[in-house]
C-alpha positions, 0 to 999 in steps of 0.5 A: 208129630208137633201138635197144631197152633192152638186157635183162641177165639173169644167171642164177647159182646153185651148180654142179648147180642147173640154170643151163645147163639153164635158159639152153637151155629158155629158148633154145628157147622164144625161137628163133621171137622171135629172128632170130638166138640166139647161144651164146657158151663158153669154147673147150673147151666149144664141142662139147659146148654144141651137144650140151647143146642137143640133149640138154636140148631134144630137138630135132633141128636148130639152125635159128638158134642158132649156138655161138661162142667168142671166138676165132672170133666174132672170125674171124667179124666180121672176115671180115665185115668183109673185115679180113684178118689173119694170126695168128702162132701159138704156134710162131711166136711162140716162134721170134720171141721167140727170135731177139729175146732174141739179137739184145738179149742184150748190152741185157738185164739179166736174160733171156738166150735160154734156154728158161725166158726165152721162155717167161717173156717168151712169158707176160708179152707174153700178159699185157699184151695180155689187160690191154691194156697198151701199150708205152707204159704200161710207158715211163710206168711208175716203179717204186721197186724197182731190180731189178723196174725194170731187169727191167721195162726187158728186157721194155719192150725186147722188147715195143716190137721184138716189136710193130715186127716183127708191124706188118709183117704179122702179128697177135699171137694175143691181139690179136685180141679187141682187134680184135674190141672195135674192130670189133663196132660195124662188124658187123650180125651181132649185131645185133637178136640173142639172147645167152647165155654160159656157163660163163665163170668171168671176163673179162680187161679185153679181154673186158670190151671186147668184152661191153659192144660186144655189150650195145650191139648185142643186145636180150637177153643172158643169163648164167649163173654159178656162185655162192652169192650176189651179196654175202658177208661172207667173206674173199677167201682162203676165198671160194671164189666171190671172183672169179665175185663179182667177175665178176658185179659187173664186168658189172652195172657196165658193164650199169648204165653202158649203162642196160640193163634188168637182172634176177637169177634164183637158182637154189637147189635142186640137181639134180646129186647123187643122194645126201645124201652127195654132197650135204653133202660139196658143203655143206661145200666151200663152208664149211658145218660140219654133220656128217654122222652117217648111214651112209656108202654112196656115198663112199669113201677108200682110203690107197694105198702109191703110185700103182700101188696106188692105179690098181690099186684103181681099176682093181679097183674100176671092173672090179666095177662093170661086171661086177656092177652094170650100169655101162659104160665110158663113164660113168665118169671118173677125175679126176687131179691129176697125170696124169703121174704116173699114165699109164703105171702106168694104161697097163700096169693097165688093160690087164690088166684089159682095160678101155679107156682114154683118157688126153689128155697131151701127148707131148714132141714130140722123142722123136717119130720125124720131129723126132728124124731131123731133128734128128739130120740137122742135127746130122751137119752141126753136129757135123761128122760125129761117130760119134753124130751119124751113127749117131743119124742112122742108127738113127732108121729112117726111112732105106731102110737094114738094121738089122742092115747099120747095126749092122756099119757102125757096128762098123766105124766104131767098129773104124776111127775113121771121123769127121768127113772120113773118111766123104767117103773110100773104105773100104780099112781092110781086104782087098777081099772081099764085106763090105767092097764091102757096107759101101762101097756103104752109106757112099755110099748114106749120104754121097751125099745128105748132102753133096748137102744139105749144098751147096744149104745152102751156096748158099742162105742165105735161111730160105726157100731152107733150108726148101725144101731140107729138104722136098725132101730129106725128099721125094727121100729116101723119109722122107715114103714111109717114115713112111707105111709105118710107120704103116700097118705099126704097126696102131695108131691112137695111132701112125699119128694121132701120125706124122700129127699130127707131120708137120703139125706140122713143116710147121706149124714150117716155114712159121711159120718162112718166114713170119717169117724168110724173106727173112733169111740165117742161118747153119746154126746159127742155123737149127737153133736157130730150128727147135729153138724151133718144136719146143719150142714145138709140142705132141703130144697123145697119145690113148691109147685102144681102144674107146670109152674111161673118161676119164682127166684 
């Protein structure tokens, strides 16, 4: 039985002129047509597309539209079709990268194994995947420029190991659409079905692949897309709408290549905005130059000194509008360009004001108190028992020690020169009294567990033995009890969820680490500095917030 002309309608029209209100009625008009109707989003917009549904339909249930992104229509088709893959996440890839740049350093013209140069490579490999360049293209390729050249040799380099060592048993992240395109022909799951993407504003050359695989198998696809019009005759640089132009031409080719039957719906009159002003300033964005000559109630400048100023005014300003005029929190967002350059100014203001806030930013994850102590414990070891290698050790307060005791230690110490193999020696630097059998009895509750570690370090090289010895360190010592302690004492949800996020991303770094490099033996160094990447590369994000919150982002 011959499959049915495929139906492309694109449905396009400036922003606030009703396209996603349209995609969802016309949704719920076909949901009795359809055996299947599927939502196809962008990744942040996954949870609110469910809730767009039911706002906009009314209903109460979805009995056979399902909200997919790319990424997991992938994990979808290829857990159909039994394809098991492990994916090597950012983290990981960050650590490979690493190890890459130091096993070449003496081939590489221009990358040495900094933190800028992983993630410069970490970008470039990303980039040839989404454009589906093999190592093979970038060996065919010739260019006249001798430095862009040579540069392009580094990275030829790299990609051609970094795709030996993931053929083993991994699969690059930004591989998977490319598995998906390969696969969609195999699958029975879109099969008959009901397509709608929105709020796409283009496709890499691997997501064009995997549109014109899903053209093939549904009946219907529908496509929503902010634009003025299909054909301007404005140039690239002052087109704002250049590239969703070019994102509409791209699908009516490959819709045109596969004979589909192709239909345009404009949607012209706009419903986001509640007044004129808002109105003619949106008017104007997009190139228009009328004039505004009526009065001016709804928009509003203020020329701040600096940022305190400015988030105080707003905070002033949003303070009024709840008390006065009826307004609540959670209708009201305040768009940054710069966030951190207003979170903690925003942080201290609204608190005063005792308005709540939430502010999404990520947190450098190294000022975290877990990674801190276990950076610091690998540095007793790698700076050979310095004083502040020791004390940085001590003072993080993870330990089931005193603070006030430390502080004598370490003036102790200080008073002493007590360093490197002098903390492996009994403390007699003063007459015997209560004190010095105090500080005694700390230094080998201290070193004991230490040059325990230190040893099963020593007996096993492997990545994986080394990894097993710091979590049974991290156990047998009490950090994990002591880190659970701390976030039920800190009463505080933005702590505890950062305590609790940052241990599963430590253990996340771990087992990234022993999934790449675990048969391998390093040396301690080579250790910590792998395990320095995995940090790096790992993101804390820190939700500042009380109550139901304003955004902030």
């Amino acid at each position: 039985m011959s499959k049915v002309q495929t139906k492309l309608n694109i449905i396009y029209g400036k922003s606030g002129t009703g396209k996603s209100e349209y995609l969802y009625h016309d949704m719920d008009k076909k949901m009795s047509e359809f055996k299947n109707i599927f939502v196809i989003v962008p990744e942040q917009s996954n949870l609110t597309s469910e809730k767009k549904f039911f706002e906009i339909t009314g209903r109460k249930a979805m009995l056979n539209v399902e909200v997919l992104t790319l990424s997991r229509m992938a994990y979808r088709v290829l857990e159909e079709l039994e394809i098991a893959t492990k994916c090597l996440t950012k983290v990981g890839k960050a650590m490979l990268i690493f190890e890459l740049l130091s096993q070449h350093k003496k081939d590489l013209k221009f990358l040495g194994k900094s933190e800028k140069n992983i993630e410069i490579v970490d970008k470039m490999l990303t980039e040839f995947k989404k454009h589906d360049v093999s190592v093979e293209d970038l060996k065919n390729l010739k260019l006249e420029d001798q430095y862009v050249s040579l540069k392009l040799q580094d990275m030829r380099l790299l990609y051609e190991q970094y795709e030996e060592k993931l053929a083993q048993n991994l699969v690059d992240e930004n591989d998977e659409l490319t598995l998906l395109k390969n696969n969609l022909k195999f699958s029975k799951m879109f099969e008959n079905s009901c397509i709608y993407m929105d709020e796409f504003f283009g496709f890499t050359p691997q997501e064009y692949g995997v549109f014109e695989e899903l053209l093939k198998q549904c009946e219907e696809m529908n496509v929503a897309v902010c634009l003025d019009y299909l054909e301007t005759k404005k140039e690239k640089e002052s087109d704002i709408f250049y590239f969703n132009r070019k994102y509409v031409k791209k699908l009516l080719e490959i819709a045109s290549n596969q004979d589909c039957k192709i239909e345009l719906i404009f949607k012209d009159k706009p419903y986001r905005f509640k007044n004129n002003e808002l109105l003619s300033l949106e008017k104007n964005l997009c190139g228009s130059n009328q004039k505004w000559e009526g009065k001016i109630e709804n928009i509003e400048l203020f020329l701040a000194n600096n940022p305190y100023s400015e988030v105080d005014y707003v905070a002033k300003k949003i303070y009024h509008l709840v008390k006065n005029h009826g307004y609540k929190y959670h209708e009201i967002a305040i768009i940054a360009n710069d966030i951190e350059n207003y979170a903690e100014d925003s942080k201290a203001i609204f608190q005063k004001y005792e308005i709540p806030i939430f502010i999404d930013e990520k947190k450098d994850l190294n000022q975290n108190i877990l990674i801190r102590y276990l950076v610091s414990l690998l540095d007793v070891f790698d700076y050979n028992w310095s004083f502040d290698a020791v004390f940085n050790y001590l003072k993080i307060g993870l330990l089931e020690l005193d603070y006030n005791a430390v502080c004598r230690l370490e003036n102790y110490c200080k008073k002493w020169g007590i360093r490197g193999a002098k903390w492996q020696r009994e403390f007699l630097y003063e007459p015997l009294n209560e004190s010095q059998e105090d500080l005694e009895k700390m230094r080998k509750k201290i070193v004991e567990p230490l040059l325990a570690f230190k040893n099963n370090f020593l007996q096993n090289k492997t990545v994986a033995d080394l990894t097993q010895n710091i979590y049974d360190f991290l156990l047998e010592n009490g950090v994990i009890n002591n880190l659970n302690q701390k976030m039920i004492q800190a009463n505080n949800i933005e702590i505890s969820n950062e305590y609790n996020t940052s241990y599963k991303i430590l253990i996340h770094v771990l087992e990234e680490l022993v999934e790449l490099f675990g048969k391998e033996k390093v040396t301690f160094e080579k250790y910590k500095e792998l395990l320095k990447v995995g940090i790096q590369a790992s993101e804390l994000r820190q939700n500042s917030s009380n109550t139901r919150p304003s955004y902030f982002g």
